[in-house]
N, C-alpha and C positions, 0 to 999 in steps of 0.2 A: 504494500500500500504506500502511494507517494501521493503527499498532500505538499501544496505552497502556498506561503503567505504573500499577501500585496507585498509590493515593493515599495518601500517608507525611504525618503531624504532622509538624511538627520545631518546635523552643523558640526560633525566630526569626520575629522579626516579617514581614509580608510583604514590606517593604522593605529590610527588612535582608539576607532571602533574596533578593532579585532584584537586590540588590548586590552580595552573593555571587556570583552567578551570571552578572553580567554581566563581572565579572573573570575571565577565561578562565583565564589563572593557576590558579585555586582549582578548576578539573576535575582536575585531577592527584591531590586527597586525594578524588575520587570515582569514581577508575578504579578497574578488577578489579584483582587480583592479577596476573592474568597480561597486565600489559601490559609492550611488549616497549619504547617509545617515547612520552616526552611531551616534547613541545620548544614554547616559542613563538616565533612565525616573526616576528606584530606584536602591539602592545600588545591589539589587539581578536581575534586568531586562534592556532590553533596547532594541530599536526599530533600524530598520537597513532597507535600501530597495536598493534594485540592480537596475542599469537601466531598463528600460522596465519591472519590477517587481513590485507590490504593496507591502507598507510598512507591514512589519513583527514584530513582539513586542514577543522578547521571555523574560524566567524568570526561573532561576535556581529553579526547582520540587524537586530535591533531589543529595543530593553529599554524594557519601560513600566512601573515600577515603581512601585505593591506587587504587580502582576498578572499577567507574562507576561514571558519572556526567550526571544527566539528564536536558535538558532543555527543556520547555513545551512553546506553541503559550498561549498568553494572551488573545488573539481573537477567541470564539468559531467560526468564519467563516472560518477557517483553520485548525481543530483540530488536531495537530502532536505534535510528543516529537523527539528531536535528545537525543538519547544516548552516551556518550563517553564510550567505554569497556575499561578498562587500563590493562593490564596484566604486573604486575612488573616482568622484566628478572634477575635484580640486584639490588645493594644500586643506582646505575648510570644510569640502562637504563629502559625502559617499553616499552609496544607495544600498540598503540590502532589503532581501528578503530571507528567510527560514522555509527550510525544506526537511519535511521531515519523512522519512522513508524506514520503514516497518514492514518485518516479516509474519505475517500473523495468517490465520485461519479466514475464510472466507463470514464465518459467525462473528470471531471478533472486531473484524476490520467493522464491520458495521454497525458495531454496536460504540465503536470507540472513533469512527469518522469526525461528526459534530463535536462532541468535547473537545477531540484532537486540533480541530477547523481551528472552536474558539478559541482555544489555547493558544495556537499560532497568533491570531487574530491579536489578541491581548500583548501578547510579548513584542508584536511590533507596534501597534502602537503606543507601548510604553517605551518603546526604543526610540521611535520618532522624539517623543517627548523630551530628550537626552539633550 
């Protein structure tokens, strides 16, 4: 299952962004509201869970910076990666979107599409807001 987020400006360079982002730390000022849990577990991972959602434990797979930040599930019982794509516009601005790509059953894909959407949904526009 591959899911993408709009693609958001935000007034950070692309490196600055993928710095941002490679700090797990800094997901916490881009959760919903209704999150029930953000903890970190190690300097590169950390666990997070949304109301009515089972806990999640992701961990920075790879950062190629000013273009791409990937983070991977720590738990093979949800095997997915969110991708950050950064496309630098200037020294000032970049574009990204999140892409998130999941191996899952034709049951659960569907039952986790909409959460997943708004999830994406939520995290860029709290990235825009950066």
């Amino acid at each position: 299952m591959n899911l993408t987020s709009k693609k958001v400006t935000l007034n950070k360079s692309g490196e600055e962004l993928c710095l941002f982002l490679s700090d797990v730390k800094n997901f916490e000022q881009l959760m919903p509201e209704n999150i029930n849990k953000f903890e970190m577990i190690r300097e590169n991972a950390f666990v997070f869970a949304l109301k009515g959602m089972p806990e999640i434990a992701l961990e920075v797979k790879k950062s190629n910076p000013p273009n791409e930040v990937v983070l991977g599930a720590i738990s093979d019982k949800l095997p997915f990666t969110l991708t950050a794509n950064v496309e630098p516009v200037d020294d000032n601005t970049s574009k990204a979107e999140l892409l998130f790509e999941g191996d899952f059953n034709s049951m659960m894909a569907m039952m986790i599409k909409s959460p997943i959407s708004k999830f994406l949904d939520t995290l860029t526009t709290n990235m825009e807001k950066l």
